[in-house]
C-alpha positions, -999 to 999 in steps of 0.1 A, spaced: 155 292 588 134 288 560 138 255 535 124 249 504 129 226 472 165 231 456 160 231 421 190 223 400 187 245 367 157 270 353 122 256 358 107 234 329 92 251 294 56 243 292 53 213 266 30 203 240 -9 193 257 -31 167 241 -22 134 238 9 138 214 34 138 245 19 101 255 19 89 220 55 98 210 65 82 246 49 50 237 66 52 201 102 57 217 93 29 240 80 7 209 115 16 189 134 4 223 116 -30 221 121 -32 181 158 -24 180 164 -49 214 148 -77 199 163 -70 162 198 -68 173 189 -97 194 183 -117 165 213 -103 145 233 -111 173 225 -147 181 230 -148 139 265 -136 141 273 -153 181 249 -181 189 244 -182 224 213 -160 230 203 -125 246 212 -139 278 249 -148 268 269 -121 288 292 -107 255 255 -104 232 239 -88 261 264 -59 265 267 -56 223 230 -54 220 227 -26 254 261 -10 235 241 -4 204 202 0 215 208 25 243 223 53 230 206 51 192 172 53 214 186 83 235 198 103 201 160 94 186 147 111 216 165 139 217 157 145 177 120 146 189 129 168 215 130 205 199 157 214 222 171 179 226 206 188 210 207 224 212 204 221 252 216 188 260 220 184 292 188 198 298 173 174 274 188 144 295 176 157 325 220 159 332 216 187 358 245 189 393 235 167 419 243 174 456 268 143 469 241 135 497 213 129 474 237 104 453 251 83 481 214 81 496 199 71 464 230 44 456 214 28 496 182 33 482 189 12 451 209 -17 475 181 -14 499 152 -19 476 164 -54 460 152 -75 492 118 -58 493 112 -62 454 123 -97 456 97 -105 480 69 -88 463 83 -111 432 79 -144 456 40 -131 463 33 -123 430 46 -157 417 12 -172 436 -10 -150 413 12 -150 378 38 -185 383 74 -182 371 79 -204 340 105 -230 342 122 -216 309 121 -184 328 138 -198 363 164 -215 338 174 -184 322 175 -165 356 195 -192 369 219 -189 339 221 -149 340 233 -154 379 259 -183 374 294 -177 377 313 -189 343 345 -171 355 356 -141 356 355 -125 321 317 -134 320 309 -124 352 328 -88 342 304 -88 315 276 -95 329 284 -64 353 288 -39 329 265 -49 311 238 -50 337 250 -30 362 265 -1 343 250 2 304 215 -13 312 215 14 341 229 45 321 204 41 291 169 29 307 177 58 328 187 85 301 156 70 286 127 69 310 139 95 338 162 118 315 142 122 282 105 107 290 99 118 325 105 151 311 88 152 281 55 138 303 63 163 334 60 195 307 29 189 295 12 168 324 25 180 356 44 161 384 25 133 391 14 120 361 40 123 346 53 100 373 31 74 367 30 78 332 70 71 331 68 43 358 44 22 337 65 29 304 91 14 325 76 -17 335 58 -23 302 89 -19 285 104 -50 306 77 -72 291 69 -88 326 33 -97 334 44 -107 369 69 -76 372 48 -47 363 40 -38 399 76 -39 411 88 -24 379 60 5 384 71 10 419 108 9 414 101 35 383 81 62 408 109 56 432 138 62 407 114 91 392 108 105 419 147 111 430 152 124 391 118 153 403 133 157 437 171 165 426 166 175 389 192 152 377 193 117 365 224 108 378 213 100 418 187 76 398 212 61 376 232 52 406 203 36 420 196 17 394 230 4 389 233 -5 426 200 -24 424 208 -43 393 247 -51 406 237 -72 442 230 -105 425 266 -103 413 288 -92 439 281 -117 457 301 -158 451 269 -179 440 270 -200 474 265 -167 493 239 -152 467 218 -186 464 189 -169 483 157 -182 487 131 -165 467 161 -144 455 180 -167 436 160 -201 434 169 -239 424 157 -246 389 133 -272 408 121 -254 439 89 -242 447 81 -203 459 103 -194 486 103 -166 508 127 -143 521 131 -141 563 105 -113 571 131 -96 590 153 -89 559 125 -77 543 112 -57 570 144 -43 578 150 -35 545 118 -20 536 120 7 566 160 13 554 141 28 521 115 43 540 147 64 555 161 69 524 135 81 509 130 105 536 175 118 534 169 121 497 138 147 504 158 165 536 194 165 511 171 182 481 157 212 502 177 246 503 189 263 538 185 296 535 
């Protein structure tokens, strides 16, 4: 029986070489950071309480997401005239969905470790530790419904669209697979403005770009994205007070148990391996 890669739609046009893919990448990733910290301001003008304040984080993701995904597709020749092509929107089998949604749940214990390491080499700020601390409390139920759809659903939806749907394919035309892979994963981490989190951004980007390559849709990555980003806040805040997941304003650098993380680490090892096996063809 003979297997190969299932591709989901025609294979890619040949893009633009030179450097003009990278540079209009980095501008759509500069206009991302522009309009998020503009309507920040705006925001906070018009509803003082601060990005971090549940209702002015889901306005700002409302608004910045999808004007950055309709600039993107205007660059993109064939943006609007093929859009779901031009979002990378393509069928997705069932199997490679539900693996990448374990992948996404999987990967938060791993990632939160590598955090706790990193911390030794670039320390957490104090401001910073307050306003994780503050983004994870429980201020009843409207907020916390807030912060859920706005993290877990909008943030999701667009950085995907964004860096997997649009860039990943704009890079993967003119560049080939991998660094195209690379290219997207570090736009991805850049973009978070993270000294400490580039490396876990970076992997967390080639893992979710990777799926998007393998199934030749966004939509398994966007689920594992949005399970990644939800576990903090499914949890009540005495069951999710982890250490070296969710830390005491005043603690020092905690650790997770090494079983968790080994554990977890093979479980997306697995993964990984059922999203590869659920993207070949049987012939």
């Amino acid at each position: 029986m003979e297997r190969e890669r299932r591709e989901s739609g025609p294979p890619l046009p040949p893009g633009p070489g030179g450097a003009w893919p990278v540079l209009v990448s980095v501008a759509l990733v500069a206009f991302l950071l522009a309009g998020m910290f503009t309507l920040a301001a705006l925001v906070e003008w018009l509803r003082p309480g601060g990005i971090l304040d549940p209702v002015n984080l889901l306005l700002v993701g409302l608004a910045i997401f999808p004007l950055t995904v309709l600039v993107g597709l205007r660059i993109d020749p064939d943006g609007f005239a093929r859009l779901r092509d031009g979002l990378t929107l393509g069928p997705a089998r069932t199997s490679t969905t539900v693996f990448a949604l374990l992948l996404g749940l999987a990967a938060v214990l791993p990632v939160a470790e590598l955090d706790n390491l990193l911390q030794y080499l670039v320390p957490q700020d104090p401001e910073e530790r307050r306003q994780l601390l503050r983004m994870m409390s429980f201020e009843g139920w409207a907020s916390q419904l807030a912060k859920v759809f706005a993290i877990a659903v909008v943030t999701p939806i667009g950085e995907e669209l964004i860096f997997r749907g649009i860039l990943l394919r704009w890079l993967r035309r003119s560049y080939g697979r991998l660094p195209a892979l690379l290219g997207s994963s570090v736009l991805f981490a850049v973009a978070h403005l993270s000294l400490r989190g580039l490396l876990p951004y970076v992997l967390l980007g080639l893992a979710f770009g990777w799926v998007v390559d393998r199934s030749r849709s966004v939509l398994p990555a966007i689920g594992a994205h949005a399970a990644y980003n939800a576990v903090p806040f499914l949890f009540p805040p005495e069951l999710a007070d982890v250490p070296g997941w969710t830390p005491a304003a005043d603690a020092a650098i905690a650790h997770l148990p090494s079983l968790w993380v080994v554990g977890s680490s093979a479980a997306c090892v697995v993964l990984l391996y059922l999203i590869w096996w659920s993207t070949l063809r049987r012939d």
